[in-house]
C-alpha atoms as one frame of an Amber mdcrd trajectory, in Angstrom:
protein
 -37.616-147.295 291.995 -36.143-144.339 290.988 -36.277-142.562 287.116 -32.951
-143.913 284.891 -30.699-140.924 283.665 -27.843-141.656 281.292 -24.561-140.604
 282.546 -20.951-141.355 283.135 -20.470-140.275 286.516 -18.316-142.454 287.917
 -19.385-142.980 292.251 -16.259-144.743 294.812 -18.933-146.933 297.165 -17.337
-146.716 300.505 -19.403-149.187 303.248 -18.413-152.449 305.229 -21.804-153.852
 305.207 -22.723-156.177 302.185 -26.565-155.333 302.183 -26.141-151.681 301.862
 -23.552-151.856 298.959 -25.744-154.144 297.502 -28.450-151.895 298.028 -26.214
-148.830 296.355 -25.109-150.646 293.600 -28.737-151.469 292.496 -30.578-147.895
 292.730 -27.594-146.063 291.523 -27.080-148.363 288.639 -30.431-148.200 287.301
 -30.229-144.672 287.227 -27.070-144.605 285.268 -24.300-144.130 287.178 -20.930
-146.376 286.702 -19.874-148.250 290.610 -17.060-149.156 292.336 -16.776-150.552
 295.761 -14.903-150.525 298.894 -15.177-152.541 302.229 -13.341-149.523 304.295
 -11.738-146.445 304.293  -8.065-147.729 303.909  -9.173-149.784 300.988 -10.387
-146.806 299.755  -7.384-145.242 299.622  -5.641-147.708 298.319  -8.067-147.877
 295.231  -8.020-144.327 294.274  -4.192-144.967 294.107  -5.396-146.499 290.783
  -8.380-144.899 290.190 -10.269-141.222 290.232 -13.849-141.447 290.526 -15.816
-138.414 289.774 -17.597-139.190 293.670 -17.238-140.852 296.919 -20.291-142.019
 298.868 -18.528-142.775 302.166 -20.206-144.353 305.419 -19.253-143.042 308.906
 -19.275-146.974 311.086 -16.738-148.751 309.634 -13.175-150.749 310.842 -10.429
-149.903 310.710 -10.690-146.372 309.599 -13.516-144.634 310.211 -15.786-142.071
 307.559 -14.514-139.263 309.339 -10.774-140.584 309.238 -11.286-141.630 305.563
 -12.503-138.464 304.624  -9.827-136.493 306.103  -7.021-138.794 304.778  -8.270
-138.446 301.210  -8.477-134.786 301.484  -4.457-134.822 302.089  -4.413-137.027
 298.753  -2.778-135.091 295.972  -5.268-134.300 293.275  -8.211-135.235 295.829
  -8.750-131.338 297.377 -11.902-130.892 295.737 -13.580-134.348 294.670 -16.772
-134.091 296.627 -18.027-136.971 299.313 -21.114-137.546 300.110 -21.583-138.897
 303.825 -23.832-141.860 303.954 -24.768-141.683 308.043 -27.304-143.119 310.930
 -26.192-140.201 312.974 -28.010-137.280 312.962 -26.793-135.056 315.822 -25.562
-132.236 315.529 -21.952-132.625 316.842 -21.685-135.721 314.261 -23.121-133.341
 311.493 -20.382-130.728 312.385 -17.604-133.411 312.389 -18.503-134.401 308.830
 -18.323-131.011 307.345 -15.146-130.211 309.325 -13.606-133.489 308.205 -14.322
-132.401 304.526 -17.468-133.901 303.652 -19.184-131.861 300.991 -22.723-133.221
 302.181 -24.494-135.988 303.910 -27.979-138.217 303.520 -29.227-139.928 306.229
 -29.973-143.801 306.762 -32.092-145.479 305.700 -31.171-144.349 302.444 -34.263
-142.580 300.618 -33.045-143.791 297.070 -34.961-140.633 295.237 -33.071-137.655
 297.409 -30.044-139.809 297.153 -29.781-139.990 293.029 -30.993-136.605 293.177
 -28.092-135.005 295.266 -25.890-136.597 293.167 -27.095-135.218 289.977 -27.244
-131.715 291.887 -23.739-132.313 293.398 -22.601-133.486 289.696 -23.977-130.392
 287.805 -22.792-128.204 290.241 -19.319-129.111 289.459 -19.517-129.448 285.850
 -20.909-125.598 285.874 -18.167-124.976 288.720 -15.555-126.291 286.234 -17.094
-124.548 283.028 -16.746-121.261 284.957 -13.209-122.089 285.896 -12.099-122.574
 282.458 -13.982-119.574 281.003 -12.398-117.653 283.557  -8.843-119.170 282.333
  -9.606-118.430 279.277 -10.059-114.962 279.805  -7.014-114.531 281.903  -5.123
-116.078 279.107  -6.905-113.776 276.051  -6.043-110.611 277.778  -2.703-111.379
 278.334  -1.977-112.722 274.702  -4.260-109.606 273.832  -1.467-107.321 275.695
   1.565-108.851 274.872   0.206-108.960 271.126  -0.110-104.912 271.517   3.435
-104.617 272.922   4.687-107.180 270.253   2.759-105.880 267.355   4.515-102.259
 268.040   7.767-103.749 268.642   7.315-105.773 265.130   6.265-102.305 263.448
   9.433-100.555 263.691  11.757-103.074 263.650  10.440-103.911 260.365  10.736
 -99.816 259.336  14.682-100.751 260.393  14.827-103.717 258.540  13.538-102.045
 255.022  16.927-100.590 254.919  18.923-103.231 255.964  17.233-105.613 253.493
  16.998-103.154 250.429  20.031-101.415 250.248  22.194-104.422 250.083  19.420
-105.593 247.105  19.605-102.566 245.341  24.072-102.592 245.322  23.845-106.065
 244.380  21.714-105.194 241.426  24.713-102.204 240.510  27.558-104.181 241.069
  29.808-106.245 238.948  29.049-110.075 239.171  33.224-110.305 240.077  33.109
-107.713 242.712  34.377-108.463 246.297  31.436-106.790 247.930  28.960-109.064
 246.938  29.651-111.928 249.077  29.647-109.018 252.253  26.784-107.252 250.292
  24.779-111.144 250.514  25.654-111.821 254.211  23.903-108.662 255.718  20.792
-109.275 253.308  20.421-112.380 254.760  21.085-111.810 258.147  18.493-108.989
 257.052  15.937-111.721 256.325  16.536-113.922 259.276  15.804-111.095 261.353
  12.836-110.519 259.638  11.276-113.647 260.031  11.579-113.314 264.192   9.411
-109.942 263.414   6.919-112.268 261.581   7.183-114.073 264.903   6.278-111.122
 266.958   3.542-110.581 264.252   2.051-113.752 264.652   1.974-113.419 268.342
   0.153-110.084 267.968  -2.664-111.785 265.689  -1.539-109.681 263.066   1.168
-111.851 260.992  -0.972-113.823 258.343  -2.160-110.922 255.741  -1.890-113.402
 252.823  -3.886-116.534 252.131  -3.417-118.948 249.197  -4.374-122.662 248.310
  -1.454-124.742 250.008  -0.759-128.374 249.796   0.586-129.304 253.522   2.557
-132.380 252.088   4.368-129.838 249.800   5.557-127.883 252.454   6.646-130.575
 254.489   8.525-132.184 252.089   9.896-128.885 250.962  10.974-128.357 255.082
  12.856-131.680 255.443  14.988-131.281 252.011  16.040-127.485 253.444  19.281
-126.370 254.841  17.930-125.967 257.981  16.374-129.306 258.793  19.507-131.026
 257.696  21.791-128.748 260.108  19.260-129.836 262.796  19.294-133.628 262.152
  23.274-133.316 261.540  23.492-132.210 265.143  20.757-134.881 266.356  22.126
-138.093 263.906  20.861-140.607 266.477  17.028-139.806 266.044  15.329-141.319
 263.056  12.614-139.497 261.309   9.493-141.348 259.769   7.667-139.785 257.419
   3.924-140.757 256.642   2.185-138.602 254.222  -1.393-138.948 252.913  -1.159
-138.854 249.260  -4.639-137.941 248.675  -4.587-135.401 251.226  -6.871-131.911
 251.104  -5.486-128.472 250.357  -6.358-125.586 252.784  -6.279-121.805 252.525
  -3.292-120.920 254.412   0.219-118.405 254.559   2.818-120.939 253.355   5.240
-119.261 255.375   3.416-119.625 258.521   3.081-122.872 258.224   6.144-123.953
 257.414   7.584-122.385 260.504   5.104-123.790 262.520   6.460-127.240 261.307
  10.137-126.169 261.736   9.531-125.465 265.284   7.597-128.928 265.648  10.187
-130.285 264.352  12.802-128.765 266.307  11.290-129.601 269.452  10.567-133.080
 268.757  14.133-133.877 267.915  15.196-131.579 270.986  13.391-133.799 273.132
  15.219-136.800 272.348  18.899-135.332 273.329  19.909-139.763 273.836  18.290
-140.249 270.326  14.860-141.864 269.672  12.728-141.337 267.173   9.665-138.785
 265.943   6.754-139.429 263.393   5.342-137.159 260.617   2.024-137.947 259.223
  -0.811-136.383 257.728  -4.305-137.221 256.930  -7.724-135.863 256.065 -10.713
-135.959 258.779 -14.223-135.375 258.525 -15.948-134.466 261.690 -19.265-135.931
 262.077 -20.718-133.249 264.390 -21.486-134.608 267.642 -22.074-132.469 270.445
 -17.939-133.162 271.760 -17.029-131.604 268.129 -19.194-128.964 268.298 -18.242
-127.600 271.440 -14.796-127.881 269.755 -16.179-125.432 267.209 -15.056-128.546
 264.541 -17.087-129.859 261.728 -16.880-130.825 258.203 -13.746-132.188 257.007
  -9.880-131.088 257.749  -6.299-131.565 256.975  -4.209-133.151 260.022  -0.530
-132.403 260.724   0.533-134.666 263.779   4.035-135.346 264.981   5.042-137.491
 267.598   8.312-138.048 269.827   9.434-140.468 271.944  11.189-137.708 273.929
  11.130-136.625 277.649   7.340-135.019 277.012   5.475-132.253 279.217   4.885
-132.449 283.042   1.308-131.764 283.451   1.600-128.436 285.398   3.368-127.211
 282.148   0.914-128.376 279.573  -1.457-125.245 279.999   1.472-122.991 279.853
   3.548-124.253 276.593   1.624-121.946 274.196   2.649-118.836 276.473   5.180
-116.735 274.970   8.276-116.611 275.996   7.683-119.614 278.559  10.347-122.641
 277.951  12.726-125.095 279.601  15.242-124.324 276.861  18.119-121.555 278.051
  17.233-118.750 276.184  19.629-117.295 273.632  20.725-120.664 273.047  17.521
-122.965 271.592  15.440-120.170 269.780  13.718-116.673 270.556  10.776-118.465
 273.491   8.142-117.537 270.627   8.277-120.966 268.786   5.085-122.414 270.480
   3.431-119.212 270.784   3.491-119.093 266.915   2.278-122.364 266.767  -1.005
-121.639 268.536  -1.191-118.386 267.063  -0.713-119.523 263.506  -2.843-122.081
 264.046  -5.649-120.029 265.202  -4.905-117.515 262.462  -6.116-120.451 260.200
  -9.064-120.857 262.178  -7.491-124.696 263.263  -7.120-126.622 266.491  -4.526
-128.004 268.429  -4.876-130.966 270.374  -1.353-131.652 272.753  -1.122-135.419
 274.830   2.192-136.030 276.507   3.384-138.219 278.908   6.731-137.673 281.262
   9.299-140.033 279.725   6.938-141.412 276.643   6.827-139.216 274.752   4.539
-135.910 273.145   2.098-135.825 269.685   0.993-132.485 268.647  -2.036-132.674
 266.294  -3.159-129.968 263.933  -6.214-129.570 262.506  -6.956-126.967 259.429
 -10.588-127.000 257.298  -9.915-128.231 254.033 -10.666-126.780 250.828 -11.881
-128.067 247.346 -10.416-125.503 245.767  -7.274-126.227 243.055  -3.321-124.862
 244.493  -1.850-122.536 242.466   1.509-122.880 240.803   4.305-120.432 241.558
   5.567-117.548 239.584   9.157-117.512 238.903  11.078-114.462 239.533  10.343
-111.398 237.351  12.916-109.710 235.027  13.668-106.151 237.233  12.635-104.384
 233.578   9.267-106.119 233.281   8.236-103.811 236.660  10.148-100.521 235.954
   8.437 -97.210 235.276   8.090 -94.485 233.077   8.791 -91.581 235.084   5.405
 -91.294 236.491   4.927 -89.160 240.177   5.009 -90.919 243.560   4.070 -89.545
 246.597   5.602 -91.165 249.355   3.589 -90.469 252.979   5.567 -91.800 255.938
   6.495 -90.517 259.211   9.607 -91.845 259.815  12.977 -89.807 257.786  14.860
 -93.109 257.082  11.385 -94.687 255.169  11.184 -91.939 253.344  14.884 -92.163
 251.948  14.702 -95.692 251.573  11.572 -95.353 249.742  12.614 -92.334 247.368
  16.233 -94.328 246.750  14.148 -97.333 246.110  11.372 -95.451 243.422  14.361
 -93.940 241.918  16.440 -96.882 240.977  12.606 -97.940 239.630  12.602 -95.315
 237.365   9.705 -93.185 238.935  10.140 -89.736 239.843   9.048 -89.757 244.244
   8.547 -87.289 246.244   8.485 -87.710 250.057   6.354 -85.276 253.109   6.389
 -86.642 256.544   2.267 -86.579 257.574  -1.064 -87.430 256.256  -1.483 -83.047
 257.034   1.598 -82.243 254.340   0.384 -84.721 251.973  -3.154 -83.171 251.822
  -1.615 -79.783 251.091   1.113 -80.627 248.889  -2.020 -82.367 246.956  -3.999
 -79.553 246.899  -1.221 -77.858 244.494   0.356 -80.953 242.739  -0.719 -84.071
 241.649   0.553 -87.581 241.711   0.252 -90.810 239.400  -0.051 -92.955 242.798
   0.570 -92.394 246.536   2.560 -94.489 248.828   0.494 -94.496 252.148   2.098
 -95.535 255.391  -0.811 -96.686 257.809   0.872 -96.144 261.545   2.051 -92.152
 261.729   2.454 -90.362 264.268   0.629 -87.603 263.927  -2.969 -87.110 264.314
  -3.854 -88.451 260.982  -3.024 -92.294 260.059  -3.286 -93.651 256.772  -6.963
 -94.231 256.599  -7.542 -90.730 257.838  -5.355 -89.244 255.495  -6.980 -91.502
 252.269 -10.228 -89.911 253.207  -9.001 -86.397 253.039  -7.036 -86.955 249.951
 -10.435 -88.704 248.145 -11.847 -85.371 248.983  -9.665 -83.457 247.221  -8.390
 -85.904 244.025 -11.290 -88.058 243.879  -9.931 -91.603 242.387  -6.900 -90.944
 243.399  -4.566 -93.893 243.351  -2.398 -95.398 245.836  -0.750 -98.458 247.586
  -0.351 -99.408 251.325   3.108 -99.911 252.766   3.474-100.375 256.593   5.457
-102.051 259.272   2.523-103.952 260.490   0.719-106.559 259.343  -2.659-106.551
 257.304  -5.619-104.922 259.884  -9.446-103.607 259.108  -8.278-100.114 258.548
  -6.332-101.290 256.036  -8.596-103.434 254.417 -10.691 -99.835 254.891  -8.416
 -97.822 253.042  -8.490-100.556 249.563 -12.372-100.486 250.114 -12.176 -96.969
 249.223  -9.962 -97.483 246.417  -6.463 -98.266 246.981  -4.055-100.934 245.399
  -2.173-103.277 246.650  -0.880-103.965 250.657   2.842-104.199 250.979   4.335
-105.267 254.703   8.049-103.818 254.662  10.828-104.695 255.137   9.869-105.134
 251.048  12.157-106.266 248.135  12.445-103.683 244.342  10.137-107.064 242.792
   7.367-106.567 245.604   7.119-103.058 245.590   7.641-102.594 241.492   4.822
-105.621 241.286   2.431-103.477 243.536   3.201 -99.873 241.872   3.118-101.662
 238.393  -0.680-102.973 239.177  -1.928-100.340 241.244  -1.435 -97.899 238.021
  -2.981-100.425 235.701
């Protein structure tokens, strides 16, 4: 009698003779193991047709098709490469040893059976893989970290000075519109290159997100709130008006959890959801939006998982044309999609979702079938705490100044005359260098109400370096954050040692008035 050991291994019984099945069946499951059965290697086949057990014990004397023959037939089976067999065999010569292995067989046990070895080389065989498996997916895992890792780099530089571009793009029609006439003809022109402005702005926060880098801000959000808010926007209605034949259900949990999240990221991460879900379904069908809380009772599943405690769910389902499984490992990739680019989005949709998600310390669980359909389910940790209501929009006077002296640190020329345009029209009085070295000097002669620190030059110095040589000099001295890139640790560095307020340009007169106005109170 051999020792019972829970498990779910699942064993294919391969053997035309009654006893020894019998036999099998017993022993194996008292020690735990789940059985099927087979009469012969061409039933065999046939069953794992329907079926994928986790081993095959296969005997070598049998009609029909032989072990050998059976073994090397299942090998050729898609999806069968690798499942191990175990050759149950009165032969013990060498040339039917050698035939076994060359056939495929990953071991064999001689007859009569000696029911301890034989529960024990399966538990061997069985941990083998699992560690074989766990290695594999480490090893994925890596491969897929240091490639996010590198594209993030290449993104998160990209991101950087498109958004320097964008300042200008953004601002200057912001600041004309402020001047001008509420009859003038420019406005309308003035209006269309802010926006377009803006929308290219948000594809930076794409390339941000990608990088890691894109969620700087954190507040108590409501998830049903920005759902709702999503599907009563201009751009969900342009989708659905292009896509009237699939019908969208909406199932919201009216008791659900807040979380500490970036609105923004969110939201896009259930625009692009969306979008795909409706995509999927170009002869119309129809997708599901739901939400609900879930506590994890920690089992040891979960905590592998890294999940426990209790979390807000965002799942939405189609009934679209769904993943093939060779994609399913790939759809977070950036820039990977079956979409023709230029056409159906930037390729980053995805990759935001997992990154966003990720940024918010969530999960992502994916289950599609070909033809049936996909659901995408995200979790976030919930929160107790209370969500905050919105400030309206501030009165331009309420964040003007009093003359009071700027210094404005940036590398790049076209910053610094955005910058000094924008301070002006705020009623400060800036003044611009071009390096953490000229600022240091210039502040060993003159002084300055607050500085305006880019963190990314390129000089020697970057913001944090130049902080801590300015400290030296004007201890206390003031000063905001302003830079291209998102939120990192030497910025959070820099407002340990005393500075205000982070601003992530491209940045509108209310954001940077709001952060000069509190950084010199």
């Amino acid at each position: 009698m051999v020792s019972k050991e829970q498990t779910s291994a699942h064993i294919l019984v391969v053997d035309d003779d009654d006893i020894v099945r019998t036999a099998l069946h017993q022993n194996l499951s008292e020690a735990g193991f789940i059985l099927s059965e087979a009469e012969n290697g061409v039933q065999a086949i046939k069953m794992l047709g329907k079926q994928r057990p986790d081993i095959i014990l296969m005997d070598v004397m049998m009609p029909e098709m032989d072990g050998f023959a059976a073994t090397e037939a299942i090998r050729r089976l898609a999806g069968f490469k690798n499942i191990p067999i175990l050759i149950l065999t009165c032969l013990e010569d060498i040339d039917s040893i050698n035939r076994a292995y060359k056939a495929g067989a990953t071991d064999f046990i001689t007859k009569p059976i000696n029911w301890v070895i034989l529960v024990e080389r399966i538990r061997f065989i069985m941990r083998t893989i699992q560690l074989m498996n766990t290695e594999q997916k480490l090893r994925r895992e890596l491969v897929q970290a240091q490639k996010m890792e590198a594209l993030g780099t290449l993104a998160g530089g990209v991101a950087h000075d498109l958004n320097n571009v964008l300042s200008g793009i953004i601002g200057y029609p912001e600041m004309l519109l402020w001047k001008l006439d509420e009859d003038s003809p420019l406005r309308e022109p003035l209006k269309e290159i802010r926006t377009a402005g803006q929308q290219a702005a948000e594809i930076v926060d794409d390339l941000l997100t990608l990088a890691r880098r894109g969620v700087s801000v954190k507040n108590t959000i409501n998830l049903n709130d920005i759902i709702s808010e999503y599907l009563n926007s201009p751009e969900y209605k342009k989708l659905i008006s292009y896509h009237q034949n699939v019908r969208v259900e909406v199932r919201l949990d009216s008791k659900l959890d807040n979380f500490e999240g970036s609105s923004i990221h969110i939201r896009k991460t259930i625009m692009n959801l969306v979008a795909n879900a409706v995509e999927a379904q170009p002869m119309g069908g129809s997708i599901c939006i739901s939400t609900y809380n879930q506590d994890f009772n920690v089992n040891q599943k979960e905590m592998e998982q890294g999940r426990k405690g209790e979390h807000v769910v965002f799942q939405i389902s189609d009934q679209g044309c769904g993943i093939p499984q060779e994609d399913l490992n790939r759809i977070f990739e950036p820039f990977f999609t079956k979409k023709i680019m230029g056409r159906s989005g930037t390729g980053l949709g995805m990759a935001v979702v997992w990154g966003t998600v990720q940024d918010h310390y969530g999960h992502v669980e994916v289950k599609s079938r070909p033809n049936q359909g996909t659901t995408f389910t995200l979790y976030f940790p919930a929160t107790t705490a209370e969500k905050k209501e919105e400030t309206p929009t501030i009165p331009i006077d309420d964040y003007k100044g009093d003359g009071q002296a700027i210094l404005i640190i940036d590398d790049i020329k076209e910053q610094r005359q955005f910058a000094t345009t924008v301070l002006k029209t705020l009623n400060y009085a800036p003044t611009a260098v071009s390096s953490g070295e000229e600022a240091v000097e210039y502040l060993k002669t003159h002084s300055a109400d607050l500085i305006m620190l880019d963190m990314i030059m390129s000089a020697d110095m970057d913001g944090l370096e130049t902080y801590k040589k300015i400290l030296e000099i004007k201890p206390g001295q003031k000063a905001i954050v302003a830079s291209g890139f998102s939120e990192s640790d030497r910025v959070k560095q820099v407002q340990q040692l005393g500075a205000g307020p982070f601003i992530k340009k491209p940045y509108s007169l209310e954001t940077i008035g709001l952060a000069i106005k509190n950084a010199l109170n």
